[in-house]
Backbone bond lengths (Angstrom), bond angles and torsions (degrees), N, CA, C in turn:
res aa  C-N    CA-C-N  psi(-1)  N-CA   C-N-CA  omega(-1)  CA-C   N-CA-C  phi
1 X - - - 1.455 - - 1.535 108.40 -
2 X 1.523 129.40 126.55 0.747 131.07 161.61 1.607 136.23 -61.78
3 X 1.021 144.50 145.17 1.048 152.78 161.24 1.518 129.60 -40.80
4 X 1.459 123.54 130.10 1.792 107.29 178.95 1.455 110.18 -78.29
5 X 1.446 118.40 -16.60 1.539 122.07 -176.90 1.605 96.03 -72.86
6 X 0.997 107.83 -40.87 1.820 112.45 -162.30 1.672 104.71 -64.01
7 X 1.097 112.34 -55.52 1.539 151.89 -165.84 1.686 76.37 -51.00
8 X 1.019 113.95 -105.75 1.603 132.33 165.17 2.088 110.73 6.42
9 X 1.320 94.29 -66.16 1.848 100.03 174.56 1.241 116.10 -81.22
10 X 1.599 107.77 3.39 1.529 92.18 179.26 1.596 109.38 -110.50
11 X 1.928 105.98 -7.26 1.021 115.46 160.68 1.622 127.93 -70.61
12 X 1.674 115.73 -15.21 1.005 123.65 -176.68 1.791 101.49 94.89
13 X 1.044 124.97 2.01 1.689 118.67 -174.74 1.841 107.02 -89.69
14 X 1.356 102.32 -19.38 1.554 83.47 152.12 1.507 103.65 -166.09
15 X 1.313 114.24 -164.63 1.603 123.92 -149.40 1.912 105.30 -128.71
16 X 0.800 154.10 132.87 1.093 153.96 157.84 1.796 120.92 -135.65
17 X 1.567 104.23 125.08 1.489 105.35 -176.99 1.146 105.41 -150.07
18 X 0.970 120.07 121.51 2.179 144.43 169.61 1.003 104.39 -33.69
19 X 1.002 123.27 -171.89 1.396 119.89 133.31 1.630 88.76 -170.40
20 X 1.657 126.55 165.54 1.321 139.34 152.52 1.429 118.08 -86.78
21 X 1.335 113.93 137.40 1.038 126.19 178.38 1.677 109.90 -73.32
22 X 0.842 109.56 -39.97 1.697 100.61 -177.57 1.476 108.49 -59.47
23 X 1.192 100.58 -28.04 1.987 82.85 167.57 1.671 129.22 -61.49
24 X 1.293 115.49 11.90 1.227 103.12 177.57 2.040 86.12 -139.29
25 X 1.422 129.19 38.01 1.101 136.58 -179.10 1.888 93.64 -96.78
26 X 1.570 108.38 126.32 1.337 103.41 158.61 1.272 141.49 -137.12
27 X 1.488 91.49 71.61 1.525 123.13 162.90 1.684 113.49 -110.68
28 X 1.464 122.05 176.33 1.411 122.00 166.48 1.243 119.73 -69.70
29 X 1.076 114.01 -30.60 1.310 120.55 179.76 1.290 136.67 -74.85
30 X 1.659 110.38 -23.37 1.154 133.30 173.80 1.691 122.45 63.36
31 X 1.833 83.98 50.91 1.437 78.56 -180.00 1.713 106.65 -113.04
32 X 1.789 108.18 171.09 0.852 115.61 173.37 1.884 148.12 -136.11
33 X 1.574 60.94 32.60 1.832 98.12 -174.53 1.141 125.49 -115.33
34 X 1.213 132.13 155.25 1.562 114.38 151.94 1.668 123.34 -154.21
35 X 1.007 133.71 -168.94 1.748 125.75 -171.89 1.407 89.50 -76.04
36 X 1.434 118.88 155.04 1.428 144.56 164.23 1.462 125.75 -53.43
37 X 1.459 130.48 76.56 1.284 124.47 171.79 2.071 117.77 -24.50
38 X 1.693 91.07 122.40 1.647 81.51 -157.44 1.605 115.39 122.53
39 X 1.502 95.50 -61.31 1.741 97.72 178.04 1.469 92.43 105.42
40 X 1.437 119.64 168.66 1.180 148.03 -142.29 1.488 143.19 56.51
41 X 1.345 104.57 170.95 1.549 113.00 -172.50 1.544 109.08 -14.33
42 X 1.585 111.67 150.32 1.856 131.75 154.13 1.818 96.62 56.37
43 X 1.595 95.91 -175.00 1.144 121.11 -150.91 2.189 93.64 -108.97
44 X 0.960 93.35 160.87 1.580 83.27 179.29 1.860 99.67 -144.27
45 X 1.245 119.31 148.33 1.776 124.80 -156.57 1.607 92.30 -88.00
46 X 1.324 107.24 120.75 1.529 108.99 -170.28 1.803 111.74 -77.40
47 X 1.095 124.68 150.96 1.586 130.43 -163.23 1.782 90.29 -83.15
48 X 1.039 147.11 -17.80 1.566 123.33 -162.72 1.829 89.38 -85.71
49 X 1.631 98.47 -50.62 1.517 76.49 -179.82 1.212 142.62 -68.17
50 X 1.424 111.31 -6.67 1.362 99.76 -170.95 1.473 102.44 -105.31
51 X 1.479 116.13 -0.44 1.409 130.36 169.65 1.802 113.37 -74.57
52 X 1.474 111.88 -33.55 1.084 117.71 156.65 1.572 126.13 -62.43
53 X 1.534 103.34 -49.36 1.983 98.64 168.68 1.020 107.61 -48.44
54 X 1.224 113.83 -66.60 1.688 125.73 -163.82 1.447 108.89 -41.95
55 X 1.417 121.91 -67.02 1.350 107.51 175.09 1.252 128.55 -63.90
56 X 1.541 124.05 -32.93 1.800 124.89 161.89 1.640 116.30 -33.19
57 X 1.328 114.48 -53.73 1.157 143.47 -159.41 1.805 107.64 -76.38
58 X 1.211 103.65 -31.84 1.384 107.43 177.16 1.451 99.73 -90.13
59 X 1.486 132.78 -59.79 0.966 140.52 173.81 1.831 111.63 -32.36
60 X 1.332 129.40 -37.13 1.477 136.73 122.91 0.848 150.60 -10.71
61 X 1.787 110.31 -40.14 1.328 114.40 -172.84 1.556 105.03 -93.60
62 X 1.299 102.33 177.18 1.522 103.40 -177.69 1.587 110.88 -124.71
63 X 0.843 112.81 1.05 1.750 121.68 173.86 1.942 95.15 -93.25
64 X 1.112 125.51 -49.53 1.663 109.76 -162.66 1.781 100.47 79.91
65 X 1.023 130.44 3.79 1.609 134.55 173.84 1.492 115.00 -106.07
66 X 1.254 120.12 35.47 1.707 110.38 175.96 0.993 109.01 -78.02
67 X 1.308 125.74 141.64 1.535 128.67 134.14 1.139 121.58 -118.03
68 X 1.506 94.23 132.02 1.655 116.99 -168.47 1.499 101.33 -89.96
69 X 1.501 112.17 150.55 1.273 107.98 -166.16 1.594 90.06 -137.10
70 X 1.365 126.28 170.53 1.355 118.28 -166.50 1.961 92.57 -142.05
71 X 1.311 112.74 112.88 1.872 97.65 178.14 1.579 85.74 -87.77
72 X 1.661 95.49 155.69 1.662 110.70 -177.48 1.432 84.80 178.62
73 X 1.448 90.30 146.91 1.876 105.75 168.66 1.474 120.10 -63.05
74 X 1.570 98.33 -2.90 1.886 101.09 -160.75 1.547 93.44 -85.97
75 X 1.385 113.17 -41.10 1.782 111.67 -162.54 1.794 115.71 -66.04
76 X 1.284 77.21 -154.96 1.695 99.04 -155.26 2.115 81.31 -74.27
77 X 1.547 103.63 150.93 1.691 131.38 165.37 1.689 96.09 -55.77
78 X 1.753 109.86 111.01 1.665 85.39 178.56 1.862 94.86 -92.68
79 X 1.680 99.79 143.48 1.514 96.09 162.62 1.388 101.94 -141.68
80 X 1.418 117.86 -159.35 1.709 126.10 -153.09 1.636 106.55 -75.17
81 X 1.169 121.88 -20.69 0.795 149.58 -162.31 1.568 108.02 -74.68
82 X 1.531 115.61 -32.94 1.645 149.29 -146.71 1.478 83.33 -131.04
83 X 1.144 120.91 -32.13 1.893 113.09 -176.49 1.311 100.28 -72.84
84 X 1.676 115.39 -40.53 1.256 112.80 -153.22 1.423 108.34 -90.21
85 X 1.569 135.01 -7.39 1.160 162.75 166.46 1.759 109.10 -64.06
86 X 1.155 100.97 -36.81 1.592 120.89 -165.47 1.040 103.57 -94.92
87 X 1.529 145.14 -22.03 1.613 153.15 -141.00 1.374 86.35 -97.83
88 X 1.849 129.55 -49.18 1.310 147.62 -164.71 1.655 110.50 -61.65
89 X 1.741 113.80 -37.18 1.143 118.33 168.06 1.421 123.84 -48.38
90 X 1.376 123.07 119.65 1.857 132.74 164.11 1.371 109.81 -37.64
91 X 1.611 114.35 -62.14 1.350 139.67 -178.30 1.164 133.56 -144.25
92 X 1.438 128.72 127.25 1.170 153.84 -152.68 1.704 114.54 -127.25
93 X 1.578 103.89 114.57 1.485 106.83 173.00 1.593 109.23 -122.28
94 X 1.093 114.41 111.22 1.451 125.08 169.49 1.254 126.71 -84.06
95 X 1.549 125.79 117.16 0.865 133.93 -179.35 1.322 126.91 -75.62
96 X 1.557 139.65 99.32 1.218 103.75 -166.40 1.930 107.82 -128.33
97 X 1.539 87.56 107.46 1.593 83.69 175.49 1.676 136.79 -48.02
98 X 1.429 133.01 176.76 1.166 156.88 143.44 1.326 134.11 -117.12
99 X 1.039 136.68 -162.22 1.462 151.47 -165.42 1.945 100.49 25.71
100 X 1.731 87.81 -130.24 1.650 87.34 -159.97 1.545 111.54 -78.07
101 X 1.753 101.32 -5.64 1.738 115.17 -170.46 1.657 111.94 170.83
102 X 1.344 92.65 -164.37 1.445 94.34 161.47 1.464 88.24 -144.84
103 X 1.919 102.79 173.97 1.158 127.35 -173.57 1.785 112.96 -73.43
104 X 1.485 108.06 126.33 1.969 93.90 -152.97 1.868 93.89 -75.90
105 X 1.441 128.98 14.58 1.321 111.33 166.98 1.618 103.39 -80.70
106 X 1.418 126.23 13.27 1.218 118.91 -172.10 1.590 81.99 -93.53
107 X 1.465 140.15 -38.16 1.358 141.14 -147.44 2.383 77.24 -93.39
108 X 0.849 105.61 -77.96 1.707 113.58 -156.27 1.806 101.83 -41.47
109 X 1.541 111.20 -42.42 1.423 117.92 179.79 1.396 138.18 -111.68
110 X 1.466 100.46 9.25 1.702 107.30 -169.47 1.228 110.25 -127.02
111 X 0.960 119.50 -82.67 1.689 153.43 167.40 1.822 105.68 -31.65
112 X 1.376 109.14 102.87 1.832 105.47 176.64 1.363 95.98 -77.83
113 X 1.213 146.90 -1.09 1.812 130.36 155.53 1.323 88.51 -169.89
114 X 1.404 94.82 166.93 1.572 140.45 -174.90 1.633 112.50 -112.56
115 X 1.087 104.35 106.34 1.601 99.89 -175.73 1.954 96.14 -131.18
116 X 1.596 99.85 134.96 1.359 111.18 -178.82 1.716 97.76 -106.93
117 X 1.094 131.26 135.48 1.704 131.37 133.88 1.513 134.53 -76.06
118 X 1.523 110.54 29.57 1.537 114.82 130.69 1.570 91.75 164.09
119 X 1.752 91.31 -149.91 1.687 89.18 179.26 1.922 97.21 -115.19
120 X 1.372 109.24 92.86 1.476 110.74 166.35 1.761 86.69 -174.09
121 X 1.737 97.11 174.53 1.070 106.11 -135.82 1.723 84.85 -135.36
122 X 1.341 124.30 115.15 1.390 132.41 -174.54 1.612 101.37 -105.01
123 X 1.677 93.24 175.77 1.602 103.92 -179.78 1.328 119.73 -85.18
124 X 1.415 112.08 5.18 1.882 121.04 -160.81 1.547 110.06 -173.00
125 X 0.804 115.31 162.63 1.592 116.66 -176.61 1.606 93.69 -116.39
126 X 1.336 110.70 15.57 1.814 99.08 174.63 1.889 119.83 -79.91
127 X 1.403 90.52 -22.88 1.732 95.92 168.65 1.309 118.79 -74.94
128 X 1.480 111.00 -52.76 1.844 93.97 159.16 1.068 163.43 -54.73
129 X 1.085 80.01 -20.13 1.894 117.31 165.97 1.648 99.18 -74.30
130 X 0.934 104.26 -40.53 1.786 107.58 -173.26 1.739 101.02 -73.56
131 X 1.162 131.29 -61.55 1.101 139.45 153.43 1.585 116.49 -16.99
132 X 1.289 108.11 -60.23 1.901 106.88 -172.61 1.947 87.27 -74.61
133 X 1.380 109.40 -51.67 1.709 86.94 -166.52 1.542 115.72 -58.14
134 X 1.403 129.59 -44.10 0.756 115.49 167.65 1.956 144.77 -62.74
135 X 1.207 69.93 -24.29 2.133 72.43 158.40 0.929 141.18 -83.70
136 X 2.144 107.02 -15.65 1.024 125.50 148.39 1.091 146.07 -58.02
137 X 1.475 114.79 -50.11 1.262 150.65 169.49 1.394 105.41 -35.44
138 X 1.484 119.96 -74.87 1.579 135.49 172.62 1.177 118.15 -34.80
139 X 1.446 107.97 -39.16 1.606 102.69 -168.96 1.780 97.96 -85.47
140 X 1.346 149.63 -6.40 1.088 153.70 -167.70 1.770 97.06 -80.77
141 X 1.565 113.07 142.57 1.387 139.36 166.68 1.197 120.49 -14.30
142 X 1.536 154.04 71.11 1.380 119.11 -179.77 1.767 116.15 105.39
143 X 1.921 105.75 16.53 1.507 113.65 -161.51 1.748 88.09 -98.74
144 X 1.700 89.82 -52.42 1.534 96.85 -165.96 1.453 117.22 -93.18
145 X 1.252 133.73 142.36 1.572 139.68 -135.60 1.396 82.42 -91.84
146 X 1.393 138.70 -5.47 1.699 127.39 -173.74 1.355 93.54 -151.95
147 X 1.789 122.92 97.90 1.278 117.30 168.48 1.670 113.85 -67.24
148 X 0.852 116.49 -2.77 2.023 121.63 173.29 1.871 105.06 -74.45
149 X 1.475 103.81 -11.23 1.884 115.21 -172.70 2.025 95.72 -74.15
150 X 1.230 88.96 -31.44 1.718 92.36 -176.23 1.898 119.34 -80.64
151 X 1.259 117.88 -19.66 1.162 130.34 -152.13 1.881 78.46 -79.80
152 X 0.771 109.95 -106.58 2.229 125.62 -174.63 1.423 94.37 -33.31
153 X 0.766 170.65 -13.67 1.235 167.92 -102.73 1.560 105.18 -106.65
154 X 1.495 120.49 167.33 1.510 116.91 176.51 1.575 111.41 -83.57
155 X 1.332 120.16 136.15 1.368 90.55 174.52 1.840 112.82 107.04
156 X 1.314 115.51 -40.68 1.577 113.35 -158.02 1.399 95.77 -54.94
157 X 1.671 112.19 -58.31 1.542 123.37 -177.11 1.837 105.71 -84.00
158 X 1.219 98.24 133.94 1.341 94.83 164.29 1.929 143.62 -47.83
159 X 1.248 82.25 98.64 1.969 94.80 -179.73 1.911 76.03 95.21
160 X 0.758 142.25 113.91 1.321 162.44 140.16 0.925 129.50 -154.71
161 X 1.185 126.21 108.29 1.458 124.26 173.50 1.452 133.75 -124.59
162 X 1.154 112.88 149.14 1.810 124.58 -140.56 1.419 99.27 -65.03
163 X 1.849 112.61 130.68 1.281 105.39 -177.12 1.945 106.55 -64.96
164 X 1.638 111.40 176.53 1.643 116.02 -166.72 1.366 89.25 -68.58
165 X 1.447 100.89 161.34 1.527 108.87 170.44 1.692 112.08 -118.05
166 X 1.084 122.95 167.07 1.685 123.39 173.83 1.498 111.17 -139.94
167 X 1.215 122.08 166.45 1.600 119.46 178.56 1.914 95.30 -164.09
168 X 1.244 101.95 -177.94 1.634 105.46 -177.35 1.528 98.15 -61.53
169 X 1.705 101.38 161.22 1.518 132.65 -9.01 2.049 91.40 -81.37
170 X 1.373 75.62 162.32 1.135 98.65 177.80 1.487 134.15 -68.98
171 X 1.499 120.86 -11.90 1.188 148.75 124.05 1.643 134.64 -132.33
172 X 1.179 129.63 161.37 1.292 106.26 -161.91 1.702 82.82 176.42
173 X 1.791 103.07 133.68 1.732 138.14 -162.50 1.579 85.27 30.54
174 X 0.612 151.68 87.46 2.294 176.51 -35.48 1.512 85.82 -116.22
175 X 1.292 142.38 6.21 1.423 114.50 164.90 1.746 125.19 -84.02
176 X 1.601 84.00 146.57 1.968 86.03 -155.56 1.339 99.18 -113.41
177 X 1.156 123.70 146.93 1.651 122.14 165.71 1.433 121.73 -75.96
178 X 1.196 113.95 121.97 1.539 113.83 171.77 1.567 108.47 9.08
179 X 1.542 110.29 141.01 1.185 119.43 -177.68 1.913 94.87 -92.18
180 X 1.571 117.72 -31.92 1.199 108.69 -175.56 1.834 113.49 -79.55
181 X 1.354 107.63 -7.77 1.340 89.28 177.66 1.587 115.05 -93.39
182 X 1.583 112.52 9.60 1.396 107.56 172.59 1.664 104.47 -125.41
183 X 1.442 94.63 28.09 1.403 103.63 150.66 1.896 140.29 -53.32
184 X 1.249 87.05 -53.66 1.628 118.74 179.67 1.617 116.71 84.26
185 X 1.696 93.30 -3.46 1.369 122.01 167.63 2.004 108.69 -41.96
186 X 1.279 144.13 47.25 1.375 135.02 -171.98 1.388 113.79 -39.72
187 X 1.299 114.55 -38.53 1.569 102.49 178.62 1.752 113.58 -71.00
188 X 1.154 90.56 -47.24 1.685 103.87 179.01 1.605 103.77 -44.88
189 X 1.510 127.92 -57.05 0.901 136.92 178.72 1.303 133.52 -39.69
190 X 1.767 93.85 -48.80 1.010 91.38 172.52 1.769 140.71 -97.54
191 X 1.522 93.74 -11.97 1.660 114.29 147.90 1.799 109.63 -35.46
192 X 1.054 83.37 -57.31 1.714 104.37 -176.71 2.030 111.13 -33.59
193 X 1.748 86.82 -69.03 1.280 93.84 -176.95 1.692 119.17 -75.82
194 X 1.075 118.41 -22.81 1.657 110.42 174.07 1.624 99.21 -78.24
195 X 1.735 119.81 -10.75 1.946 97.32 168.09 1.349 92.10 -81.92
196 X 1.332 150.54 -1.00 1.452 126.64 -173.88 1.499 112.22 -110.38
């Protein structure tokens, strides 16, 4: 099964590209970390380099409209709300840390927001990043094969969430689907689904 992100770039409706940070590292070694001013635990993502991507990368773009976004446990709760805010963006650069952090002049001088996907603490900021593109992605023109899939949806309105859904068989090991949704009753139906 293919992917809706994939589906989407292969239609040409949007663009997505990685990139490594050590390509703009300038040492031999190509690193882009270092111990914690202060002392303690892990490695933390040093600000020249990623101050160097950041500006290469814009210097790249062809709109002059990026906003760079930084995932970190420190920022703002991202929800649909923040997807749908984000859909409006030309261009989008996600920052996505490793080790014990990054350096917070990446948050005070780089980064136009800070957006977290919850309160826990992962090995990479590459899933959150995956997370904002893809919630983004969906909500864009022409991604999803039924723009009516977005309208009821969980989420559109604040604290809403999508009434249950059912499909064949029509019962199955004795559980039955709503007797009103094989009503054909539409009003009934749909009374139905704004009580659920």
């Amino acid at each position: 099964m293919e992917s809706i992100v994939r589906r989407a770039q292969d239609k040409g409706l949007i663009e997505i590209k990685i990139h490594n940070l050590r390509d703009w590292s300038a040492d031999k070694h190509k690193s882009v970390d270092a111990s914690p001013y202060g002392g303690g635990p892990g490695m933390v993502m040093r600000v020249d380099v990623v101050d160097r991507a950041i500006l290469d990368l814009k210097a790249k773009g062809e709109s002059n409209k990026e906003k760079v976004i930084l995932m970190d446990t420190k920022g703002r709760i991202y929800n649909q709300q923040k997807a749908e805010q984000l859909k409006t963006e030309e261009h989008l650069i996600i920052i996505a840390p490793h080790y014990e952090g990054i350096d917070h002049r990446v948050h005070e001088h780089i980064a136009d927001e800070v957006i977290s996907i919850g309160s826990y603490v992962l090995t990479g900021g590459e899933i959150p990043a995956m997370v904002v593109v893809d919630s983004v992605v969906r909500l864009l023109p022409g991604v999803l094969g039924n723009e009516e899939s977005l309208v009821e949806e969980s989420y559109q309105t604040e604290g809403q969430i999508e009434y249950p859904q059912y499909t064949r068989p029509e019962e199955y090991n004795g559980w039955k689907v709503p007797e009103i949704l094989l009503s054909g009753h539409h009003k009934k139906i749909g009374e139905w689904r704004k009580g659920n």
